[in-house]
C-alpha positions as protocol buffer text, in pm:
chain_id: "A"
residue {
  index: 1
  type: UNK
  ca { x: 0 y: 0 z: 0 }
}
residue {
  index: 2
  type: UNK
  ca { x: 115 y: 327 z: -60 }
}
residue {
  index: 3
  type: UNK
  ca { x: 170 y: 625 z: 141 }
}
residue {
  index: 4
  type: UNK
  ca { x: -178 y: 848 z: 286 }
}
residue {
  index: 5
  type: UNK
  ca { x: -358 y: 475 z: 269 }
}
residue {
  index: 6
  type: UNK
  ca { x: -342 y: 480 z: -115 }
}
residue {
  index: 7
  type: UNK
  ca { x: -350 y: 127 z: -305 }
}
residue {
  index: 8
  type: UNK
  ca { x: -47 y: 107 z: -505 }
}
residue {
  index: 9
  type: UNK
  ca { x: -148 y: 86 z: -849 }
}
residue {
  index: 10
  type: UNK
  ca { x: -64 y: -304 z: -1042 }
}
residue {
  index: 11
  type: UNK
  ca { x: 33 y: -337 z: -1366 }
}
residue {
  index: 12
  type: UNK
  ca { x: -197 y: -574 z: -1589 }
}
residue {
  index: 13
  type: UNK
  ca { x: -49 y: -856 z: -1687 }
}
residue {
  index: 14
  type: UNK
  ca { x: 119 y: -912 z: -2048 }
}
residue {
  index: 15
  type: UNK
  ca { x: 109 y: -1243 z: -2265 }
}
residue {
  index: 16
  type: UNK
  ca { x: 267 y: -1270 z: -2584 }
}
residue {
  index: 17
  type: UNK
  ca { x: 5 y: -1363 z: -2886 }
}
residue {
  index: 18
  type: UNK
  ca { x: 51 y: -1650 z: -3089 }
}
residue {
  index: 19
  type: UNK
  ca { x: -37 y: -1539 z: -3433 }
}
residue {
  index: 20
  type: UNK
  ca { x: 139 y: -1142 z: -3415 }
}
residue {
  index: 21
  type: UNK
  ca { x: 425 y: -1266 z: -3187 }
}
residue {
  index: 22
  type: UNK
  ca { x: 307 y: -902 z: -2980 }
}
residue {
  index: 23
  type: UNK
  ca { x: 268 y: -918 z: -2654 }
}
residue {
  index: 24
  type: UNK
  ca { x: -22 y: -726 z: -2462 }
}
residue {
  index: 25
  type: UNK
  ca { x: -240 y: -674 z: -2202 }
}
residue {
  index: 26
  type: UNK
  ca { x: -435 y: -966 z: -2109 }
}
residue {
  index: 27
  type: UNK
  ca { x: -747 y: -827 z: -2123 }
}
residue {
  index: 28
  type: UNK
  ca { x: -708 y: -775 z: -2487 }
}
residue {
  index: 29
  type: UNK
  ca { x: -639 y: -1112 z: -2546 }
}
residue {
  index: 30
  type: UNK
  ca { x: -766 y: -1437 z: -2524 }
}
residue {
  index: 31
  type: UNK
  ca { x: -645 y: -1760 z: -2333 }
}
residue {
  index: 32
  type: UNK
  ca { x: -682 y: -2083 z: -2483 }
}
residue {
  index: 33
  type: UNK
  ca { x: -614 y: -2454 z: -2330 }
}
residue {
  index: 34
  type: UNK
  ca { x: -638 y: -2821 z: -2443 }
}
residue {
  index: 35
  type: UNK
  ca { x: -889 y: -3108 z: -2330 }
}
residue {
  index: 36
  type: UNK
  ca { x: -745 y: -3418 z: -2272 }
}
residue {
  index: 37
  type: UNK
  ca { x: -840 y: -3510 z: -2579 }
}
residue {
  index: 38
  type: UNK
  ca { x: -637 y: -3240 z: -2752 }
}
residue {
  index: 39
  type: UNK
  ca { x: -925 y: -3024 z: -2878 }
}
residue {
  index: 40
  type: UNK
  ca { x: -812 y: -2622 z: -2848 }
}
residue {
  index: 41
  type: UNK
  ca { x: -1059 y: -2492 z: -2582 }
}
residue {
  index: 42
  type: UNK
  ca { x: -1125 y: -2090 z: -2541 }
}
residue {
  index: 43
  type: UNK
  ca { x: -1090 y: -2004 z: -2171 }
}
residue {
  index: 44
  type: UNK
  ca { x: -1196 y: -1639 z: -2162 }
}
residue {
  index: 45
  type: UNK
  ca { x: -1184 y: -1613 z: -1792 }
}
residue {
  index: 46
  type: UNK
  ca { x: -848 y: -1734 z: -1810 }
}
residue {
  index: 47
  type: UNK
  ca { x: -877 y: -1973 z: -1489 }
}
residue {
  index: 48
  type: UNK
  ca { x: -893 y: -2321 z: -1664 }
}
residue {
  index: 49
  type: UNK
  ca { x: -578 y: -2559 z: -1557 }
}
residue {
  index: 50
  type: UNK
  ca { x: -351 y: -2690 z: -1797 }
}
residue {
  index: 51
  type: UNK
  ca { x: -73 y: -2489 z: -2035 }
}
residue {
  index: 52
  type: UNK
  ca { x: -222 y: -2156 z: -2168 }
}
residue {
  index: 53
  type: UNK
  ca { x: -191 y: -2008 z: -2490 }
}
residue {
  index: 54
  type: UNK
  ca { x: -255 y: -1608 z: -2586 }
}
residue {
  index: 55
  type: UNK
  ca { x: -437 y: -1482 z: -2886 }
}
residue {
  index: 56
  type: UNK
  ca { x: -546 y: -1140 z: -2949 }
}
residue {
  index: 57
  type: UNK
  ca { x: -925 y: -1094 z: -2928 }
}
residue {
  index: 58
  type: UNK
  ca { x: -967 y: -1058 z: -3375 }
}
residue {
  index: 59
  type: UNK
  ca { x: -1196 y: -1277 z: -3582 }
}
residue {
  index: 60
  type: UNK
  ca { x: -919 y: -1257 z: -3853 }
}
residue {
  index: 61
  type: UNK
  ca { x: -629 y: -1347 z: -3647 }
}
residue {
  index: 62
  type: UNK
  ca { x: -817 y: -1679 z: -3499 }
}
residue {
  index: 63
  type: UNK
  ca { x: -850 y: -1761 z: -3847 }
}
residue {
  index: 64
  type: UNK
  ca { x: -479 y: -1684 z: -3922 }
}
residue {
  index: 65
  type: UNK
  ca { x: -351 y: -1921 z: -3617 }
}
residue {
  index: 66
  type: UNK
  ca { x: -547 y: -2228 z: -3734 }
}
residue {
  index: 67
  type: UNK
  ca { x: -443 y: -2185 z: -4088 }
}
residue {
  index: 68
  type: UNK
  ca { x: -47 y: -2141 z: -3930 }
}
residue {
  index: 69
  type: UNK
  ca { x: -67 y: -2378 z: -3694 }
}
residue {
  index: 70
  type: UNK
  ca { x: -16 y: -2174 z: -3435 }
}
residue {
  index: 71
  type: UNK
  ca { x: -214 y: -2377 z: -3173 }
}
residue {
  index: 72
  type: UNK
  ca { x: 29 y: -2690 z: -3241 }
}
residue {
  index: 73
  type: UNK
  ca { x: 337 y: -2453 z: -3204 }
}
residue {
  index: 74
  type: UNK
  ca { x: 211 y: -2274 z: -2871 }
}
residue {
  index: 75
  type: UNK
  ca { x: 117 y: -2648 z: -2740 }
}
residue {
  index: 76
  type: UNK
  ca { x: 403 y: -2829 z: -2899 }
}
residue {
  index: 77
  type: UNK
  ca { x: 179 y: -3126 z: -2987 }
}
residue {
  index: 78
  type: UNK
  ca { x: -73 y: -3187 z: -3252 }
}
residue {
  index: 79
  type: UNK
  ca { x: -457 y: -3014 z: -3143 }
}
residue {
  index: 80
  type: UNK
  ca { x: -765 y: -3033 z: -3306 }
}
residue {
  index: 81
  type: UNK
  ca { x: -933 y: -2720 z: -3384 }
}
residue {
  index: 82
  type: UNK
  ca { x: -1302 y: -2696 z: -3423 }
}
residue {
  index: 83
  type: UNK
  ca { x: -1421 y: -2509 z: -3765 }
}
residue {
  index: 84
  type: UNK
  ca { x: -1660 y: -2296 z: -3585 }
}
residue {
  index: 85
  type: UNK
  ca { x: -1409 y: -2163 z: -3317 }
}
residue {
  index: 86
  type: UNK
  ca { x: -1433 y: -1824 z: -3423 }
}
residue {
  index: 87
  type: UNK
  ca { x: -1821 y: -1831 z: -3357 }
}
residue {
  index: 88
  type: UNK
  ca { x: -1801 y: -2007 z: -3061 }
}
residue {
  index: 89
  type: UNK
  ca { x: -1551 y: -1694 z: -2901 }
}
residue {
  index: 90
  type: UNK
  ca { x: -1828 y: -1479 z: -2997 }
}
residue {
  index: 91
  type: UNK
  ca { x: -2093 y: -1635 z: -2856 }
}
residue {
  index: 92
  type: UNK
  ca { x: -1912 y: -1694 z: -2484 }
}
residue {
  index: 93
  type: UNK
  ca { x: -1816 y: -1309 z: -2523 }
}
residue {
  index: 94
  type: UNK
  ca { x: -2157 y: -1210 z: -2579 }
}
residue {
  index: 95
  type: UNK
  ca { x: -2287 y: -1490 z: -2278 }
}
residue {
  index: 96
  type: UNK
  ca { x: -2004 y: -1303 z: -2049 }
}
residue {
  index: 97
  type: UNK
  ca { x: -2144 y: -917 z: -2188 }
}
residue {
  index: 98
  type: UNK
  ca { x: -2509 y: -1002 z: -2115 }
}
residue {
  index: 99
  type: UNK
  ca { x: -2454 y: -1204 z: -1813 }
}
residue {
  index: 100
  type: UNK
  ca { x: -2242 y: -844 z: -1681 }
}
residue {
  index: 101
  type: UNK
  ca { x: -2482 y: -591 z: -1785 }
}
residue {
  index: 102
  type: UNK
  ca { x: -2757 y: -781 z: -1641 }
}
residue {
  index: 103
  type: UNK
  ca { x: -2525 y: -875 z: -1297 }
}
residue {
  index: 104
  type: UNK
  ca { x: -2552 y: -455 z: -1308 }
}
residue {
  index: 105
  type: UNK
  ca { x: -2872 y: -410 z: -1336 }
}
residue {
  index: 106
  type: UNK
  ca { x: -2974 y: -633 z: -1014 }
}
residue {
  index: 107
  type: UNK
  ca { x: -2688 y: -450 z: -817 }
}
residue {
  index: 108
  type: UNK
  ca { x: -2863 y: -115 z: -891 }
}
residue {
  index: 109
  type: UNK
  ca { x: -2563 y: -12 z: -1110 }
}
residue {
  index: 110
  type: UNK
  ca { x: -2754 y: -21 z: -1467 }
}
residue {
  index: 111
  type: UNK
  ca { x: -3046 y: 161 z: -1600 }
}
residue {
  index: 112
  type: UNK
  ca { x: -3194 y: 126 z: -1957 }
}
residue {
  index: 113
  type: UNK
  ca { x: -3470 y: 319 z: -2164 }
}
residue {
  index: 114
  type: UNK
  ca { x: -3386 y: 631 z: -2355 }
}
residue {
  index: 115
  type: UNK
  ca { x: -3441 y: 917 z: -2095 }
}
residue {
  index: 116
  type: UNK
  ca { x: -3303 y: 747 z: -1746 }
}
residue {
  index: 117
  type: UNK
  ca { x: -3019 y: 708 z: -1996 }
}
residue {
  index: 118
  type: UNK
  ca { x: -3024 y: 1043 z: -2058 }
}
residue {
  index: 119
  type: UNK
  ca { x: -3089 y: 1173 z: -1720 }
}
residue {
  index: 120
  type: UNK
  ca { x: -2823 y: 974 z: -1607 }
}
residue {
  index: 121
  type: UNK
  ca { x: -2544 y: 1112 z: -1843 }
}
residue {
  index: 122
  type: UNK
  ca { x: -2670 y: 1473 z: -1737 }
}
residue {
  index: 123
  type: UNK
  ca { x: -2640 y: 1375 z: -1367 }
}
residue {
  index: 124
  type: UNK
  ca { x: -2272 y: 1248 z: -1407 }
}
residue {
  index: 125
  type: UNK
  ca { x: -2348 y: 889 z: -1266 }
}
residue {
  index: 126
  type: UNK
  ca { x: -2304 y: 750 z: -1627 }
}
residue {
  index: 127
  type: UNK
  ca { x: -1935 y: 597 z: -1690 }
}
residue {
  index: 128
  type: UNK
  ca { x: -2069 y: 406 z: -1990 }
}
residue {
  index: 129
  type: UNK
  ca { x: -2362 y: 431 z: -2265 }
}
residue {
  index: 130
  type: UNK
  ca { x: -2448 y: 88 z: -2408 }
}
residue {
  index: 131
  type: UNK
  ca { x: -2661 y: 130 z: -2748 }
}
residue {
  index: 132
  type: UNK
  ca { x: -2787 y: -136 z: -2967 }
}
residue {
  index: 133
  type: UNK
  ca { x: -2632 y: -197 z: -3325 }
}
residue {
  index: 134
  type: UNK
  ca { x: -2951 y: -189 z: -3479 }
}
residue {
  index: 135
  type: UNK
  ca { x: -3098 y: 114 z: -3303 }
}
residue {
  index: 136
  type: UNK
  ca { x: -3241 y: 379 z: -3525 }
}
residue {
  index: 137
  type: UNK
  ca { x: -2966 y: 601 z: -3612 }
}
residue {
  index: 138
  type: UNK
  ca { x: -3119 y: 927 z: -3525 }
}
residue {
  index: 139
  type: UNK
  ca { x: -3200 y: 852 z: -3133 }
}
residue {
  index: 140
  type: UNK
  ca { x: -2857 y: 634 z: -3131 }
}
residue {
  index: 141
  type: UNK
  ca { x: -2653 y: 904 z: -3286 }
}
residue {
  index: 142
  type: UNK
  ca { x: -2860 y: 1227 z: -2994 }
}
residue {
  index: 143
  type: UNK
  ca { x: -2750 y: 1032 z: -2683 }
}
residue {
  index: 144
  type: UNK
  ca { x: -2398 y: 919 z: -2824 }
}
residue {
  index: 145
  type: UNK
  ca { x: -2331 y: 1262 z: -2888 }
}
residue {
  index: 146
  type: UNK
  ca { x: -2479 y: 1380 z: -2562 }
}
residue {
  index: 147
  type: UNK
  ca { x: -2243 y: 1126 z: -2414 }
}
residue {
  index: 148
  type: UNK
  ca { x: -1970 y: 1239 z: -2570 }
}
residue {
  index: 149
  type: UNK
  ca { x: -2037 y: 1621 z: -2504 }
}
residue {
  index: 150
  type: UNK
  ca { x: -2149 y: 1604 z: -2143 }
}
residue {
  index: 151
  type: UNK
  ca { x: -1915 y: 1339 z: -2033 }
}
residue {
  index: 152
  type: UNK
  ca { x: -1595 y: 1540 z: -2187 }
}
residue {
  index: 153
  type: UNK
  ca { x: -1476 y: 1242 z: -2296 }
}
residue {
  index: 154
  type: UNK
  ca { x: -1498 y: 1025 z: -1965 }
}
residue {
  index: 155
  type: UNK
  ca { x: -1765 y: 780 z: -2095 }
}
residue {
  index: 156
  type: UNK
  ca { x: -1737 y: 492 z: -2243 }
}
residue {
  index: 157
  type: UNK
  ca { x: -1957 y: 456 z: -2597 }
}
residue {
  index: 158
  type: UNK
  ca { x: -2017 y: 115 z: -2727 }
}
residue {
  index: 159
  type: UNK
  ca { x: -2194 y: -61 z: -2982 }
}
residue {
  index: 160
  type: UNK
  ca { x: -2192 y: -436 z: -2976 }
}
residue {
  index: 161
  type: UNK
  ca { x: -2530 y: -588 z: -2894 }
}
residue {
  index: 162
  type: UNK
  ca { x: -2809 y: -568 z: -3083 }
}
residue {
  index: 163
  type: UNK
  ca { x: -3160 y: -479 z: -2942 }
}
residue {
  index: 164
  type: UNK
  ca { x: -3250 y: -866 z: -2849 }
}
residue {
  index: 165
  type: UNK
  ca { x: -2893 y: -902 z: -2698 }
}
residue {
  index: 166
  type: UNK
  ca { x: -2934 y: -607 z: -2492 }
}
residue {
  index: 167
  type: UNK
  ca { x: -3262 y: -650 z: -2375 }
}
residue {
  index: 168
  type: UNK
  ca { x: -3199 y: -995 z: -2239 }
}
residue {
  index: 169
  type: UNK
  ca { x: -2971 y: -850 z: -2012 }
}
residue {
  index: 170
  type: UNK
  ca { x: -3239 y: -634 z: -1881 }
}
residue {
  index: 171
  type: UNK
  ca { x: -3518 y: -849 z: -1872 }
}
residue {
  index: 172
  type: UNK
  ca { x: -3659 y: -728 z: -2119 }
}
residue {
  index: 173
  type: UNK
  ca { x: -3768 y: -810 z: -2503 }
}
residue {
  index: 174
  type: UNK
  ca { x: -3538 y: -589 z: -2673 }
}
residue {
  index: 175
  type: UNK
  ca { x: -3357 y: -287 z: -2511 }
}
residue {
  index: 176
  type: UNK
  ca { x: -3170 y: 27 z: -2728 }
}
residue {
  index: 177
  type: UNK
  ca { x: -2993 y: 235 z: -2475 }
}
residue {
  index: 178
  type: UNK
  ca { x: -2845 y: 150 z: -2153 }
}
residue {
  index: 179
  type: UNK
  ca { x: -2586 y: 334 z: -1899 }
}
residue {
  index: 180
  type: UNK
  ca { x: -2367 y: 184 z: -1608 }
}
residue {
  index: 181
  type: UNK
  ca { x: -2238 y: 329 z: -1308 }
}
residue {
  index: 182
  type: UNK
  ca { x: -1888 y: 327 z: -1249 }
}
residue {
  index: 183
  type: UNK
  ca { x: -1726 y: 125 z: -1099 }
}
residue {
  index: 184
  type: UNK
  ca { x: -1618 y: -270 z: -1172 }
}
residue {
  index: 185
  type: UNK
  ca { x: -1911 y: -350 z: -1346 }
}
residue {
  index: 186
  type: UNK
  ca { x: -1863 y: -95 z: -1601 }
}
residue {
  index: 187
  type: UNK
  ca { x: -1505 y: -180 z: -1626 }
}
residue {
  index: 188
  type: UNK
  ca { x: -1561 y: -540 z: -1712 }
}
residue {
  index: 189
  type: UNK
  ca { x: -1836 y: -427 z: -1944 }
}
residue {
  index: 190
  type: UNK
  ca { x: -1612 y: -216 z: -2180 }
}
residue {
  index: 191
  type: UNK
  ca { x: -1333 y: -449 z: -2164 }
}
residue {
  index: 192
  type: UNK
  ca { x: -1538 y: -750 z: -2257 }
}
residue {
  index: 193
  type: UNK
  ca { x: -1706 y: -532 z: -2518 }
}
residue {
  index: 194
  type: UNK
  ca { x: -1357 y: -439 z: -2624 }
}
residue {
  index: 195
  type: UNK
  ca { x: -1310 y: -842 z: -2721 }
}
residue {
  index: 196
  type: UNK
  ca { x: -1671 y: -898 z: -2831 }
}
residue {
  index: 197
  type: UNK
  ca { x: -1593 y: -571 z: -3124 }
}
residue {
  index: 198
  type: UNK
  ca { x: -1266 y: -794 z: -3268 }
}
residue {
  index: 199
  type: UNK
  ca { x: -1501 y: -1056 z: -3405 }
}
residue {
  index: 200
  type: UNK
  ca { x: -1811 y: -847 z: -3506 }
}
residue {
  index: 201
  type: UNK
  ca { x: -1769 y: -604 z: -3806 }
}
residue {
  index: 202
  type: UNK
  ca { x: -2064 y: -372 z: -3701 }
}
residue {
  index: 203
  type: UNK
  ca { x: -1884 y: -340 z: -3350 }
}
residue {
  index: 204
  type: UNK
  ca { x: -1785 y: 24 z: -3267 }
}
residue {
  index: 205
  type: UNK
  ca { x: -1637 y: 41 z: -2954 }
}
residue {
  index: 206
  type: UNK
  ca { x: -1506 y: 463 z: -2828 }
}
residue {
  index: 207
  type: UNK
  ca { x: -1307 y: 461 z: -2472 }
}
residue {
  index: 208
  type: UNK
  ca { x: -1186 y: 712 z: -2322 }
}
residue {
  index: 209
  type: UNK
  ca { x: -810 y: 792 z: -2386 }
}
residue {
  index: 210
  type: UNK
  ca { x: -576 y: 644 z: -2163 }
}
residue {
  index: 211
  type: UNK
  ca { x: -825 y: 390 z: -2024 }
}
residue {
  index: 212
  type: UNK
  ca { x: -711 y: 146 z: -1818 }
}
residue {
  index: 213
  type: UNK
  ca { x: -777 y: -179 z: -1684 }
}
residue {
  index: 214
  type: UNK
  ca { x: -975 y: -267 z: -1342 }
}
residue {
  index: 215
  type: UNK
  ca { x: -666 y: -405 z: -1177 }
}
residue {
  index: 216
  type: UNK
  ca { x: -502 y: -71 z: -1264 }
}
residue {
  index: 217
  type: UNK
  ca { x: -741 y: 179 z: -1155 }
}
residue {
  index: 218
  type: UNK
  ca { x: -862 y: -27 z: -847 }
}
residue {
  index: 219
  type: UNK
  ca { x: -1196 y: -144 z: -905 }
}
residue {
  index: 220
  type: UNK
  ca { x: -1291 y: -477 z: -797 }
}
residue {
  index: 221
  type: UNK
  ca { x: -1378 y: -647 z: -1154 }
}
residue {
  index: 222
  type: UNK
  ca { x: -1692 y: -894 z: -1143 }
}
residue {
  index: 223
  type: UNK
  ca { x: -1661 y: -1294 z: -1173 }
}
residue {
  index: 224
  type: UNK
  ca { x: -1975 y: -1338 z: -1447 }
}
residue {
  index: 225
  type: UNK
  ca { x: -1894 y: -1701 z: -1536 }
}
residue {
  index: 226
  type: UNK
  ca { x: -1781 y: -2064 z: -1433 }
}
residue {
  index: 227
  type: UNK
  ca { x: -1430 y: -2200 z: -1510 }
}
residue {
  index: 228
  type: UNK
  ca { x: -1551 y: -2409 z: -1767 }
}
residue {
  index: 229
  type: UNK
  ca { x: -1721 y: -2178 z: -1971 }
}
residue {
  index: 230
  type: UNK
  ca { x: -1772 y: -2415 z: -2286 }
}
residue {
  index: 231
  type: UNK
  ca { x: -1887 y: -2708 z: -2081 }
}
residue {
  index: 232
  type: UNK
  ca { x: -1544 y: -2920 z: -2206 }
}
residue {
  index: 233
  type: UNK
  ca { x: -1371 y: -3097 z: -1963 }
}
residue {
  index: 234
  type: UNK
  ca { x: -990 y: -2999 z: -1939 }
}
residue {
  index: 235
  type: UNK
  ca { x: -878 y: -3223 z: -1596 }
}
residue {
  index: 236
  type: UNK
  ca { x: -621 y: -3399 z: -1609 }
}
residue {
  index: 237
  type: UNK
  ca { x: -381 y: -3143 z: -1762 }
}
residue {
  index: 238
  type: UNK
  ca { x: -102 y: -3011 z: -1538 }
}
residue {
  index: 239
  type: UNK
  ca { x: -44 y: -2704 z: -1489 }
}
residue {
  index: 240
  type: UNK
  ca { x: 242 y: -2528 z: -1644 }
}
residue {
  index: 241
  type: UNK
  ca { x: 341 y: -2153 z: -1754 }
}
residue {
  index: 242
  type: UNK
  ca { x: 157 y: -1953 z: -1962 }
}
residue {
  index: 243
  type: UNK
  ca { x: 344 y: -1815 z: -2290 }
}
């Protein structure tokens, strides 16, 4: 701890991706480990036991790895890759987006419909304005730039979900506009977002400059999912270092 009672800030951790060779912040990438069976398994809370490889969160460069081998390198054995691995990412980021925003709403930290939205940008509770990608353009585009205006560039703009997505995590049948609190719901939001954008092309993701990660800035960041977030076994692997 630091001096006056302050919590010394921690550097998120880096892992080197398989298919650029970069290395980055975790929470940019995405951990992957093998089944006993030697099938490649995503583990996007990055708590599953066994050897670990990195990729960076991109449709394109999951496609790149398998085509490279990249997953037989990083393991040093022969792995089977499923076809749809790419879609499968997606859909556990979009579980693990849903299953946040809607952890959010419960704890009082979310609100959705177009003017608590609003009313909470003007207060200064917002920290970040969730809008569906198939919202009409006009009512999309008045709060995004409200955000943008009366947040001076503190909150968080995304576009990930569409209006189905986004409702479901508010219990309701479709939702367009939504705004967290912040604090570490709102942090795990954007950075799951953040992933979620690499692998859809109508993704637009705007955070603010500098951002940084919930271990950084010293919010408590949100468990949203079990270990085993694909429902594959992966016992029986032992545990070794990470690349």
């Amino acid at each position: 701890m630091a001096r006056g009672g302050r919590k010394k800030a921690r550097t998120a951790p880096e892992r080197r991706c398989i298919a650029t060779g970069e290395s980055g912040a975790t929470d940019r990438l995405i951990r992957f480990v093998l089944s006993p069976d030697g099938h490649v398994v995503p583990d996007l809370a990055a708590k599953l036991p066994g050897r670990g490889a990195w990729l960076t969160a991109d449709r394109a460069l999951v496609g790149d790895a398998v085509k490279r081998n990249a997953f037989n390198r990083a393991f040093r054995t022969v792995v089977t890759v499923a076809d749809d691995l790419s879609d499968q990412i997606e859909a556990l980021l979009a579980r693990r987006l849903i299953e946040t925003l809607s952890l959010a709403r419960k704890a009082g930290a979310a609100v959705t419909g177009a003017e608590k939205v609003r009313a909470h940008i003007l207060s200064g509770d917002a920290a970040t304005l969730f809008q569906a990608t198939d919202g009409a353009p006009d009512g999309v585009g008045k709060l995004r730039s409200l955000a943008e205006k009366a947040g001076e560039g503190r909150i968080s703009r995304i576009q990930v979900l569409n209006r189905l997505e986004l409702g479901l995590a508010f219990g309701r049948e479709f939702a367009i506009h939504a705004a967290l609190d912040a604090g570490g719901f709102a942090v795990r939001a954007d950075l799951e977002a953040a992933r979620l954008s690499g692998f859809r092309d109508e993704a637009e993701v705007d955070l603010p400059s500098g951002q940084q990660s919930g271990l950084q800035v010293g919010y408590s960041v949100p468990s949203v999912m079990s270990d085993d977030e694909c429902g594959t076994p992966v016992t029986g692997v032992g545990k070794q270092d990470d690349q």
